[in-house]
One Martini backbone bead per residue (centre of mass of N, CA, C, O) as a GRO file, in nm:
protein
  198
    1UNK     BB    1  -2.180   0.826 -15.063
    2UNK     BB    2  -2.040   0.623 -14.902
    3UNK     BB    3  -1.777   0.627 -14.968
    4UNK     BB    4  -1.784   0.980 -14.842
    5UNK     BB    5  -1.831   0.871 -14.551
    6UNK     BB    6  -1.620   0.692 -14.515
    7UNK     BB    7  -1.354   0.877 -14.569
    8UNK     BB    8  -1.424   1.045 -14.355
    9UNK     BB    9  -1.417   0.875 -14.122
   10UNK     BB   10  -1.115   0.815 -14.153
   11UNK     BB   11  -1.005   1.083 -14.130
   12UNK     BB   12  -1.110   1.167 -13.866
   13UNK     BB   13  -0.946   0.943 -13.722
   14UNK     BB   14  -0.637   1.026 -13.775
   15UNK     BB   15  -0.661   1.296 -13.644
   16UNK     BB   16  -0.734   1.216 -13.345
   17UNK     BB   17  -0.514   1.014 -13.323
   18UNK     BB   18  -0.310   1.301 -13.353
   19UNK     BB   19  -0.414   1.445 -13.135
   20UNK     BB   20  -0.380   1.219 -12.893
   21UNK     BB   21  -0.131   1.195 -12.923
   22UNK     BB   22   0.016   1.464 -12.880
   23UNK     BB   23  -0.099   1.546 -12.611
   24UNK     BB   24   0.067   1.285 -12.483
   25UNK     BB   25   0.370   1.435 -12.542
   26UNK     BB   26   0.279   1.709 -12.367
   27UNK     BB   27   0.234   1.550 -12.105
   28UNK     BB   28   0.493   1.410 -12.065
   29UNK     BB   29   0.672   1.660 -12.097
   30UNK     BB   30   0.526   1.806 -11.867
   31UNK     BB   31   0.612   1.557 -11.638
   32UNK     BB   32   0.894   1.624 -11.616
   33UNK     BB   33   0.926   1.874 -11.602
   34UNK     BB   34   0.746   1.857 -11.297
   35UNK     BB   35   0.958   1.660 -11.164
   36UNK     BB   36   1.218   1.828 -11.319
   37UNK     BB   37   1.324   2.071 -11.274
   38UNK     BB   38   1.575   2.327 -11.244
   39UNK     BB   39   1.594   2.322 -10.903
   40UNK     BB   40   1.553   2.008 -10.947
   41UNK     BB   41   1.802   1.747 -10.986
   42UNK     BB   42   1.828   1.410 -10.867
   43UNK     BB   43   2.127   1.391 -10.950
   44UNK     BB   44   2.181   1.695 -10.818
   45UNK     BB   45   2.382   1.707 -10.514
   46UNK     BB   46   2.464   1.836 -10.259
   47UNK     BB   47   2.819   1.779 -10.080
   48UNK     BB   48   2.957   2.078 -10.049
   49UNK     BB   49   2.987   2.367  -9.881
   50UNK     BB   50   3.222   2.696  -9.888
   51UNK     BB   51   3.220   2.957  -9.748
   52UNK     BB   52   3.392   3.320  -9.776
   53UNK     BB   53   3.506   3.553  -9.501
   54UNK     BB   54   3.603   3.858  -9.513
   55UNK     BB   55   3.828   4.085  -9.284
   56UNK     BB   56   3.939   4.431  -9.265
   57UNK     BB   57   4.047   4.766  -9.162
   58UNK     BB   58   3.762   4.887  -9.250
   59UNK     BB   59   3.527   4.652  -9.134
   60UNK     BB   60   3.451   4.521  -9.373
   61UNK     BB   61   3.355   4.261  -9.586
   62UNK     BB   62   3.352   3.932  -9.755
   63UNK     BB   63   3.191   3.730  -9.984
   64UNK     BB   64   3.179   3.370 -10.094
   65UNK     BB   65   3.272   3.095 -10.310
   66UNK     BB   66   3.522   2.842 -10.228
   67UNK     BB   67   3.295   2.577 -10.233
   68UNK     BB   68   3.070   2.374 -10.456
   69UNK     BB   69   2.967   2.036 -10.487
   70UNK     BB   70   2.838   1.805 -10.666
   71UNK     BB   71   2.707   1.433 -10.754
   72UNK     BB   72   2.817   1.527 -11.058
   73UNK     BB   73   3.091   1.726 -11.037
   74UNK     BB   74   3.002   1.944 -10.993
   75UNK     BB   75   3.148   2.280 -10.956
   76UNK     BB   76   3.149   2.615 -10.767
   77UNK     BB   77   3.341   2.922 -10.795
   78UNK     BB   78   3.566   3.145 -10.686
   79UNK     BB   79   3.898   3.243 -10.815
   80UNK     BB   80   3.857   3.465 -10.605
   81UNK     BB   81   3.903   3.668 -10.297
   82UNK     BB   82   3.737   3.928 -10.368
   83UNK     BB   83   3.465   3.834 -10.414
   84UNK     BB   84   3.119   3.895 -10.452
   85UNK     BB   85   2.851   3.707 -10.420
   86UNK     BB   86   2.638   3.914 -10.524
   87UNK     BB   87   2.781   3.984 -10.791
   88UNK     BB   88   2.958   3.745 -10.876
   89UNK     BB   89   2.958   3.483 -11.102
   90UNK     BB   90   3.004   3.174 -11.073
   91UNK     BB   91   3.214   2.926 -11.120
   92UNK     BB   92   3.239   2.633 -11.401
   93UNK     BB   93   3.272   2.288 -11.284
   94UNK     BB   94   3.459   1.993 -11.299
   95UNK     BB   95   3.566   1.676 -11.158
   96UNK     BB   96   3.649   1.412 -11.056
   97UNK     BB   97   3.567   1.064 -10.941
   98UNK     BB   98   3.796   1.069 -10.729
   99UNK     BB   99   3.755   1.334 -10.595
  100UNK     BB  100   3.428   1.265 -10.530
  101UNK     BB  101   3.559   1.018 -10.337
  102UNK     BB  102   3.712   1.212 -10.148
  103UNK     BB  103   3.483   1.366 -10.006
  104UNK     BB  104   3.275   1.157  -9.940
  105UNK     BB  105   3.502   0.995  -9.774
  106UNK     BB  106   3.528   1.258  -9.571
  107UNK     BB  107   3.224   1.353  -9.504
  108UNK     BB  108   3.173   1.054  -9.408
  109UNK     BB  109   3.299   1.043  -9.146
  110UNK     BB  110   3.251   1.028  -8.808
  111UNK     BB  111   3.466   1.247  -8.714
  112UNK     BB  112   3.295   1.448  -8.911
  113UNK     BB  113   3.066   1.430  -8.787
  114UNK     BB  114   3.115   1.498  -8.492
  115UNK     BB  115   3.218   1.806  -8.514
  116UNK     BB  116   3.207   2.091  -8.398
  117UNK     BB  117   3.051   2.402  -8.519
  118UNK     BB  118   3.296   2.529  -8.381
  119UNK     BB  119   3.625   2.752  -8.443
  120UNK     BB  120   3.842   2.930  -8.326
  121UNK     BB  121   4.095   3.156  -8.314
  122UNK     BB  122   4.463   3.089  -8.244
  123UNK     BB  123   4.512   3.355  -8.290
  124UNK     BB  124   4.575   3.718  -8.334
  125UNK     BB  125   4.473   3.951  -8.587
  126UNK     BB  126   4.580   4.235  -8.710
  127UNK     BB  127   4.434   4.313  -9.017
  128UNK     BB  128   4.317   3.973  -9.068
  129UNK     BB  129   3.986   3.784  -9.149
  130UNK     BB  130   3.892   3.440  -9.156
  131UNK     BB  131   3.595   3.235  -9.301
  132UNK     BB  132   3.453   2.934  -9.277
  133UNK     BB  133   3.177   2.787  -9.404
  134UNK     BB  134   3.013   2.465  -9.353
  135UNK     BB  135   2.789   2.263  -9.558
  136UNK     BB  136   2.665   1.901  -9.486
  137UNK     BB  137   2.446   1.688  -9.611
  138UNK     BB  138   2.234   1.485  -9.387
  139UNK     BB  139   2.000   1.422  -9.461
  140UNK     BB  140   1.760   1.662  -9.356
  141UNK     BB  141   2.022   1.739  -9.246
  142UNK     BB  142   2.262   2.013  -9.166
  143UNK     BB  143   2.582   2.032  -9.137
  144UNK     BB  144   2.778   2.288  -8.927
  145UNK     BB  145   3.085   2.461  -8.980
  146UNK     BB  146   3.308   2.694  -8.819
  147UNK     BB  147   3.592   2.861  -8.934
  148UNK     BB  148   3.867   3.043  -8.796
  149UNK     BB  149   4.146   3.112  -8.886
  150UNK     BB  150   4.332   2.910  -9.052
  151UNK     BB  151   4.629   2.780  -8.876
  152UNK     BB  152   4.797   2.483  -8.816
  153UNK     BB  153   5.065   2.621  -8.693
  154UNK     BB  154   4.928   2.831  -8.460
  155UNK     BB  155   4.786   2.605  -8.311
  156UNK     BB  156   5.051   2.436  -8.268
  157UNK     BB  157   5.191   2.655  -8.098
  158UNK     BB  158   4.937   2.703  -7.894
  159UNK     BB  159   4.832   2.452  -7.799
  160UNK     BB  160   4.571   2.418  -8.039
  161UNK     BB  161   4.514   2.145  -8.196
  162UNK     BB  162   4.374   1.994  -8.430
  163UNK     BB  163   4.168   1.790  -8.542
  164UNK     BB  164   4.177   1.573  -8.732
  165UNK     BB  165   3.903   1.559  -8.932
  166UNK     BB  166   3.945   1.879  -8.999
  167UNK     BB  167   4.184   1.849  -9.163
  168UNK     BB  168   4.090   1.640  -9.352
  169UNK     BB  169   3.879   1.878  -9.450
  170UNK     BB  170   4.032   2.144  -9.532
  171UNK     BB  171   4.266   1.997  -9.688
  172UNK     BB  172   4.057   1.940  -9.897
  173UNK     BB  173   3.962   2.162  -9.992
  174UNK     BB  174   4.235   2.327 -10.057
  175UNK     BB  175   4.309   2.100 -10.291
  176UNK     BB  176   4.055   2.178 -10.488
  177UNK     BB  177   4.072   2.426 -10.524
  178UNK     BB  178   4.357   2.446 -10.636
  179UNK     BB  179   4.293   2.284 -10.875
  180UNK     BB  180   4.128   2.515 -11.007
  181UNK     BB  181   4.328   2.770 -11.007
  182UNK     BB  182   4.270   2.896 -10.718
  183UNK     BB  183   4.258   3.080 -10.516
  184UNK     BB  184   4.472   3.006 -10.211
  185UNK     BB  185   4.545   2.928  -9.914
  186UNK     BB  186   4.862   2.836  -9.725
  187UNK     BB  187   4.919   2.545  -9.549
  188UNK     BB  188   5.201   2.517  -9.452
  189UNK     BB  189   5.239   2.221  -9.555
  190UNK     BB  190   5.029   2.088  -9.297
  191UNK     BB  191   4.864   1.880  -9.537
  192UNK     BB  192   4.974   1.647  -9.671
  193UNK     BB  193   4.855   1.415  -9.454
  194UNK     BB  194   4.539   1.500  -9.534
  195UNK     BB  195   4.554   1.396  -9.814
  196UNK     BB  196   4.462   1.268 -10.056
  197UNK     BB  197   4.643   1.089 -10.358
  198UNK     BB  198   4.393   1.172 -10.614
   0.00000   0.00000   0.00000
């Protein structure tokens, strides 16, 4: 009798001590999951959002993503300047991590820091027009920069040139857009100066 009160004793030990180890390990996993869901991963932060909206003579809009990147190399886009932001599903991709440190090195630049909230158009377009919308995370602030028919050639043909900075900001993102075989507007050549060597 005492023989089969211990082995009981033990066997019940044994169970407790399983099903405390189980729950222990579902509260783990529960607490990571609360801590990282799927919309916040404290690893992936975004580091530059440019939204692509189009107007042609139809009266219409088209907007898209042109480009957004995050700090884990991680990037979406839309591959063609046709598609509806809200119908077709942003394409993903990786960038290399020199591409990711020269993003961070133009959007870190003080005179990018510095760049006024809108650019207009610097000359009238007869039967369309383009704007870049970007919006870069600035530690509780986002900075946000209004780009409207973005052509650094007739910019400065009408005496009304580009500052460094934007070219900078601009001829970046057309560059790495580029890089991932996106339909990109022609910078008209006069990007080369203002894009790192990466």
């Amino acid at each position: 009798m005492g023989r089969l009160i211990g082995t009981t004793t033990s066997l019940l030990l044994i169970i407790t001590a399983g099903f405390f180890s189980h729950a222990n390990k579902n509260n783990q996993a529960q607490n990571r999951a609360e801590s990282s869901p799927g919309q916040v991963d404290t690893s992936k932060k975004l580091v530059l959002e440019v939204l692509e909206t189009d107007s042609g003579p139809g009266g219409g809009s088209n907007q898209f993503v042109f480009l957004r990147a995050f700090s884990d190399r991680s990037i979406e886009f839309h591959p063609k300047r046709s598609e509806d932001l809200k119908k077709v599903p942003v394409s993903r991709g990786e960038i290399s991590q020199a591409q990711l440190e020269m993003i961070l090195a133009v959007v870190g630049r003080e005179d990018v820091m510095k760049l006024p909230d809108m650019f207009k158009t610097t000359y009238t377009p007869i039967d369309f027009h383009w704007t870049l919308d970007m919006k870069i995370p600035r530690g509780t602030q986002v900075q946000q920069i209004k780009l409207v028919n973005f052509f650094p050639a007739m910019a400065k043909q009408n005496n009304m040139p580009y500052p460094e900075a934007l070219m900078r900001l601009a001829c970046s993102v057309l560059a790495l857009r580029r890089s991932l075989n996106a339909d990109t507007p022609d910078s008209d050549g006069t990007c080369r100066d203002f894009v790192s060597n990466h």
